[in-house]
PLY file of the C-alpha trace (Angstrom):
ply
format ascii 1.0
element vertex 255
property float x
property float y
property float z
element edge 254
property int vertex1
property int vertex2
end_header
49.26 37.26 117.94
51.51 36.92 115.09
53.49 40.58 113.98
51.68 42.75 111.47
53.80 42.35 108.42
54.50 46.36 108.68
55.16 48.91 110.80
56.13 52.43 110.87
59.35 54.31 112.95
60.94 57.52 112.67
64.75 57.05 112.32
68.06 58.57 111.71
70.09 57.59 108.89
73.50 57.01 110.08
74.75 54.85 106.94
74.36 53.28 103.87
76.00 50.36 101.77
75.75 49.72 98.06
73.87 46.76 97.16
73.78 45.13 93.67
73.22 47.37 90.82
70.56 49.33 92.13
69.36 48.71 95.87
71.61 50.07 99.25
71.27 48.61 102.82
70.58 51.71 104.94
72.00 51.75 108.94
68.77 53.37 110.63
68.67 54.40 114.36
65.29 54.65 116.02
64.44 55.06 119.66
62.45 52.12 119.95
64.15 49.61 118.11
67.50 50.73 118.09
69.58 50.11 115.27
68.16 48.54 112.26
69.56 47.38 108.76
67.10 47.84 105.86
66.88 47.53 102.36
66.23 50.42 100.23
64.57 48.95 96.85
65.99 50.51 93.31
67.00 53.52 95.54
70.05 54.23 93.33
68.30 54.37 89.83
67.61 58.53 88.74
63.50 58.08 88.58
63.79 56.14 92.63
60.83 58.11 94.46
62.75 57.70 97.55
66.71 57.80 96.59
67.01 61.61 97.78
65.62 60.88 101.01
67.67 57.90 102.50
71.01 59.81 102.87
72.83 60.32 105.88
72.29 63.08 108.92
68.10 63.69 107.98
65.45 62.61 110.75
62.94 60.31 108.87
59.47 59.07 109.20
59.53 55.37 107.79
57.34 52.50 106.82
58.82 49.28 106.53
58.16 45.73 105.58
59.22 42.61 107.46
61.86 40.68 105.64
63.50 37.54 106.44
66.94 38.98 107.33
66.54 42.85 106.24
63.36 44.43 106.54
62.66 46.81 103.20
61.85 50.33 103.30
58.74 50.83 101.39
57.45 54.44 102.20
59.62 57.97 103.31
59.38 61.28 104.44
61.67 63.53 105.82
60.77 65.15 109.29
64.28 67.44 109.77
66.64 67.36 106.58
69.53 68.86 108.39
70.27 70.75 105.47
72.67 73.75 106.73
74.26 70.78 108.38
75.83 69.41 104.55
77.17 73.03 103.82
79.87 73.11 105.96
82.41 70.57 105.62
83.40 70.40 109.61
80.31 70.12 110.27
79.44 67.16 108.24
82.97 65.62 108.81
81.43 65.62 112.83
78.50 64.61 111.72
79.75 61.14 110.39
81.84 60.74 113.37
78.63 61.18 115.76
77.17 59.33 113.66
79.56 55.96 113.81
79.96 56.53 117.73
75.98 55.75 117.73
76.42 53.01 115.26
78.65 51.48 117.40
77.23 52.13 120.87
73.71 50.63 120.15
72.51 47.06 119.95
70.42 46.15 116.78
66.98 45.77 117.86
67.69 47.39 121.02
65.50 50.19 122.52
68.19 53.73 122.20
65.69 56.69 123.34
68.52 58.60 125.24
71.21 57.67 122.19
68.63 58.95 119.47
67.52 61.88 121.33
71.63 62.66 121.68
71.94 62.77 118.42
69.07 64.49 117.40
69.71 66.99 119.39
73.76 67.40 118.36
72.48 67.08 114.47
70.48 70.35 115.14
72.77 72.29 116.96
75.59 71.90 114.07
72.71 72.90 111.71
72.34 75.88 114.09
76.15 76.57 113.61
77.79 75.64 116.96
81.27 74.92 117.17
81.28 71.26 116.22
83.83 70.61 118.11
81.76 71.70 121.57
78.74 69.41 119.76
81.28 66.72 119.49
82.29 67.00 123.07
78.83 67.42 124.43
78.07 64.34 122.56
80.46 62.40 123.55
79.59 63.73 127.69
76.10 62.40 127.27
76.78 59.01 125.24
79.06 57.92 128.07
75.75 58.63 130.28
73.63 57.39 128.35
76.06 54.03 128.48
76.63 54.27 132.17
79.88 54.76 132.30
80.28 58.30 132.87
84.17 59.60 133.87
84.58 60.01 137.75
85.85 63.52 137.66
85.38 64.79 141.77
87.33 62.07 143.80
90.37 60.30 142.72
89.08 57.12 141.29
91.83 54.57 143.12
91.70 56.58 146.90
88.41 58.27 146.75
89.53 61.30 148.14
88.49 64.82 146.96
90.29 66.10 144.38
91.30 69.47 145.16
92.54 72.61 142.88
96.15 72.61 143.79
96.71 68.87 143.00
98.24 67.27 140.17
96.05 64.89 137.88
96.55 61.91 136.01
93.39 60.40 133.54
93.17 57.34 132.91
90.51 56.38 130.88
90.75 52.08 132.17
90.09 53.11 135.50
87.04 55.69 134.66
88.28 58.99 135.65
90.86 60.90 137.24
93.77 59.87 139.70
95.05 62.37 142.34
99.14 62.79 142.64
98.99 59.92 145.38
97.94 57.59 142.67
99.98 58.40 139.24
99.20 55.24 137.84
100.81 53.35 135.04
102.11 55.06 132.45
101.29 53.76 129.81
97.34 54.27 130.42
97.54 57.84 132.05
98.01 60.98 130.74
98.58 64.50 132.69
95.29 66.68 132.68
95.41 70.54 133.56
93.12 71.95 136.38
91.72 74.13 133.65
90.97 71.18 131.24
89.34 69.35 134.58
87.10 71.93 134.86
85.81 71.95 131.15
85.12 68.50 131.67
83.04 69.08 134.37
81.38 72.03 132.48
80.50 69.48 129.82
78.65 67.52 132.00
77.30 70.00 134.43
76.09 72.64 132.11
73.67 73.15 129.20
74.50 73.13 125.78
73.71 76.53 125.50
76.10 77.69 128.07
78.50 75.26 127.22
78.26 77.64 123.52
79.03 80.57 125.16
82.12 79.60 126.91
85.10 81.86 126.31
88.00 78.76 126.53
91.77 79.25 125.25
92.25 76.97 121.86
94.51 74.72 124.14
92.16 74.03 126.97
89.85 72.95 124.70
92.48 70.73 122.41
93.34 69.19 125.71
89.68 67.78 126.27
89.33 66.54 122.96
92.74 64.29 123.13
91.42 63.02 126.47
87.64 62.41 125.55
89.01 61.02 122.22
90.90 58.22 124.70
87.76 57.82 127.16
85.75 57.09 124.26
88.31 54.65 122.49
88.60 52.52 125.70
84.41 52.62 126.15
83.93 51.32 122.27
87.30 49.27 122.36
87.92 50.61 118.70
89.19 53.77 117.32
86.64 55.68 115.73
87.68 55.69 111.42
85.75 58.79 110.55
88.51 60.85 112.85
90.85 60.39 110.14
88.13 62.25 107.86
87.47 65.04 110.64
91.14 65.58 111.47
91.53 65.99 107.71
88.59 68.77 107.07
90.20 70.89 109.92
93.74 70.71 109.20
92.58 72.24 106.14
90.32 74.61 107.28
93.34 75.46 109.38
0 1
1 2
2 3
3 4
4 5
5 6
6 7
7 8
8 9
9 10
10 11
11 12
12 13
13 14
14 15
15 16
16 17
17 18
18 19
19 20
20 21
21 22
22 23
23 24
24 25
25 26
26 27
27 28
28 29
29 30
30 31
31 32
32 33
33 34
34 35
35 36
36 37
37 38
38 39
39 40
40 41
41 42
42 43
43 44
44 45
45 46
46 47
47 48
48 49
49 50
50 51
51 52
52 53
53 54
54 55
55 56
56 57
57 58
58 59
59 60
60 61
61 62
62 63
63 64
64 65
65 66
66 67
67 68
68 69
69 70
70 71
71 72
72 73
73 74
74 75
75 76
76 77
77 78
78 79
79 80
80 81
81 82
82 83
83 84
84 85
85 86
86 87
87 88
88 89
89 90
90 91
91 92
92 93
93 94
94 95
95 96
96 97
97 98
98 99
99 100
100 101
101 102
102 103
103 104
104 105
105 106
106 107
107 108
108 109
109 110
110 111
111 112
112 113
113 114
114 115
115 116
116 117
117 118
118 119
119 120
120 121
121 122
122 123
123 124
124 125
125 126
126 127
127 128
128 129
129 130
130 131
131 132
132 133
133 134
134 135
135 136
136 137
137 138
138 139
139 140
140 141
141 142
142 143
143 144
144 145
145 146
146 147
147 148
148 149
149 150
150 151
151 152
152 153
153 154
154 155
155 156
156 157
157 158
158 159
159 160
160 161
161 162
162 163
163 164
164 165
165 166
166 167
167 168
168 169
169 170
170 171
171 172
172 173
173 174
174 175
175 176
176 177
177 178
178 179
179 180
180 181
181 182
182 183
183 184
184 185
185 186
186 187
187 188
188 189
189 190
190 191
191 192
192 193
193 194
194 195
195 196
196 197
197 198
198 199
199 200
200 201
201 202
202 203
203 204
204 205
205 206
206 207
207 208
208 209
209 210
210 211
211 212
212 213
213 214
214 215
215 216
216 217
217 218
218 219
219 220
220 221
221 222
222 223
223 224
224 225
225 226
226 227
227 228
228 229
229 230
230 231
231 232
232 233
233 234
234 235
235 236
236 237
237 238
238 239
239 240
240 241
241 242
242 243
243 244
244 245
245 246
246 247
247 248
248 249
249 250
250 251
251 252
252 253
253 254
């Protein structure tokens, strides 16, 4: 049975591109199909019916049109706007950069129902006003999950053995996880890693988001976990992630 020429999805905008003088190709992520590239029609001109709609970080219910090589948006309407979200600049800064780590962790016209669900979920809770920086670390936790290639954080990844609270630990992001002080490593791939920023990893993983909210954590601890998360995820995507520039940016001048 040949493909009906239509169909309808509810996506996440995660991107757009300027087209011509008028039309944008919008990155879409939806759970069954993955990611998808469409073509938003006259979507830039003031009278568009839909131009307000197909922006970045809102939940949409779509119908779209098979097209040769882009398929065409032809109907929209917004299921979760997100709109707290836009008012606060760190939170839209992390937004973006959730945003691209999906982009580049999904397969066009690949099913993503634990990605999209991820970043449903992480779009809301910066709308509710968590830290972004806990969203962004949660996030990151559950997209190496959902990849299968979550961080070995209990046994020292080259001997096995159980890593205990008095040792000394290297990560090393190549090997997936942490090496006990038997195994330093190389070093130019490792990096030290506290007991105390061991544990917050674990937490991350172990814990739900609410709790993870909650946690009382010195400014360093949690610094710590971001440098190494930031290297876990560079070596899982084999690219540096641009919108960090952006982020980095927003909170150095927050700060």
């Amino acid at each position: 049975m040949p493909r009906p020429r239509s169909y309808k999805t509810r996506a996440i905008v995660l991107a757009h591109l300027d087209l011509g003088e008028a039309d944008r190709i919008i990155t879409l992520l939806t759970p069954e199909d993955g990611k998808i590239r469409a073509i938003a029609k006259g979507v830039r001109r003031p009278r568009s019916r839909i131009g307000g709609s197909v922006e970045p970080f809102a939940e949409l219910d779509l119908v779209l049109a098979r097209g040769r090589s882009l398929d065409v948006i032809t109907q929209v309407s917004v299921a979760h706007a997100w709109l707290r979200l836009r008012d606060r600049l760190e939170s839209t800064a992390t937004a973006w950069y959730l945003g691209e780590l999906a982009d580049r962790a999904v397969e066009e016209r690949a099913g993503a129902h634990p990605i999209y669900g991820l970043l449903r979920r992480a779009c809301q809770l910066l709308d509710d006003g968590m830290a972004p920086g806990r969203v962004a670390r949660w996030y990151e936790a559950g997209l190496a999950d959902a990849l299968g290639v979550r961080p070995e954080l209990d046994r020292c990844v080259e001997c096995h053995r159980v890593l205990e609270e008095d040792d000394a630990f290297r990560w090393v992001p190549a090997l997936g996880g942490v090496l006990c002080s038997q195994h330093p490593g190389p070093p130019a791939e490792t990096v030290a890693l506290s007991l105390a920023a061991l544990k917050l990893l674990k937490a991350y993983r172990r814990l739900d988001v609410e709790a993870i909210a909650g946690l009382r954590l010195p400014p360093q601890v949690e610094a710590e976990v971001e440098a190494v998360m930031r290297r876990y995820i560079r070596f899982i995507l084999e690219r540096e992630a641009r919108s960090l520039a952006f982020m980095d940016e927003v909170r150095g001048g927050a700060g």
